[in-house]
C-alpha positions as CSV (number, residue, x, y, z in Angstrom):
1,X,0.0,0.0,0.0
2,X,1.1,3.9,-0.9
3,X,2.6,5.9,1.9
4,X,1.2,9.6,2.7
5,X,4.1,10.8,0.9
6,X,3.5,8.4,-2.2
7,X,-0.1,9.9,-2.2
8,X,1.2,13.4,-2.1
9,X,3.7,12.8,-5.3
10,X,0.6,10.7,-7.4
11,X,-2.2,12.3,-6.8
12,X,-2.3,13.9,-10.6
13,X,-1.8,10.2,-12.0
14,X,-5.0,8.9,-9.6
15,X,-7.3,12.0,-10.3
16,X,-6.0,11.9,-14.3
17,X,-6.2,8.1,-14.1
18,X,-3.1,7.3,-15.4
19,X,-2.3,4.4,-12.8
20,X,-2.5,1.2,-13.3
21,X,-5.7,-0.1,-11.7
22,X,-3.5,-2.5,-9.0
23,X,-1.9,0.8,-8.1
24,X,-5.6,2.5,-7.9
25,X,-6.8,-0.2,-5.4
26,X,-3.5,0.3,-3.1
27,X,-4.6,4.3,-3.4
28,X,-7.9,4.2,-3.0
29,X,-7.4,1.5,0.1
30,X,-4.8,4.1,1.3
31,X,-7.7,7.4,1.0
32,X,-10.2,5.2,2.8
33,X,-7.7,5.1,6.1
34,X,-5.9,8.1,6.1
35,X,-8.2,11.2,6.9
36,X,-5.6,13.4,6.2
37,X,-4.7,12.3,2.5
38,X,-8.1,12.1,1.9
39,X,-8.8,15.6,2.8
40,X,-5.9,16.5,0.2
41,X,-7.0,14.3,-2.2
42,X,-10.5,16.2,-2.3
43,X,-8.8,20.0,-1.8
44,X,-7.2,18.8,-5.1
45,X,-10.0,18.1,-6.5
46,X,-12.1,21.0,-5.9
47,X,-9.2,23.2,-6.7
48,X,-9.0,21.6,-9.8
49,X,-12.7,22.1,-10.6
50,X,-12.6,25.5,-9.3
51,X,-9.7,26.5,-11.8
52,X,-11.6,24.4,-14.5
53,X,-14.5,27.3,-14.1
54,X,-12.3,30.1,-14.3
55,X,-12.6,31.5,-18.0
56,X,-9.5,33.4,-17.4
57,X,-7.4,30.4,-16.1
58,X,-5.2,30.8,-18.9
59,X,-4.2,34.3,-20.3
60,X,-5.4,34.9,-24.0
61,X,-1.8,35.7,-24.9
62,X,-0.6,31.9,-24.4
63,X,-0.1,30.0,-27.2
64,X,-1.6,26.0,-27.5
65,X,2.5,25.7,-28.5
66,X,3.8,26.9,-25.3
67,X,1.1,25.6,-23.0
68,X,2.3,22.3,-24.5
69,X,5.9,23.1,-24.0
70,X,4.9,24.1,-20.2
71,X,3.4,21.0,-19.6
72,X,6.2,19.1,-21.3
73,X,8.3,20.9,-18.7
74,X,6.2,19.6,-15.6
75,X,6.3,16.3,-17.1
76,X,9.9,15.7,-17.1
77,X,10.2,17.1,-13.7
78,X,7.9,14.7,-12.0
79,X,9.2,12.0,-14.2
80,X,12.7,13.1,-12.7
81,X,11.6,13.1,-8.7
82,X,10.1,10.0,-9.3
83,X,13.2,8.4,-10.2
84,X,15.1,10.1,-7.3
């Protein structure tokens, strides 16, 4: 099973659903025990929805080119803590 940390660095993957589904059990076993991941877990969520809402999330002046470059970027960051 996931520790609290574990939650904390894959909570993106779960919510996106990008983990493997033996992975998603261990998780979502995890979130049923631990109060205080859960509570994270949602805070995520609803800050995710509330930014969803927001028609100015994402200034006019950025390009689909660099918002993809931007989230190239995050990518290979997480890819690179995940290793470490």
């Amino acid at each position: 099973m996931p520790s609290c940390k574990d939650i904390t660095n894959h909570t993106s993957e779960y919510l996106d659903r990008h983990m493997p589904w033996h992975k998603r059990i261990g998780y979502w076993l995890h979130l049923l025990m631990c109060v205080h991941c859960k509570r994270y877990v949602d805070q995520l969520k609803l800050t995710i929805s509330t930014i969803g809402r927001t028609q100015d999330a994402t200034p006019p002046d950025v390009s689909d080119e660099q918002i993809k470059d931007i989230s190239k970027c995050l990518q290979e960051q997480m890819a690179k803590t995940d290793r470490e």
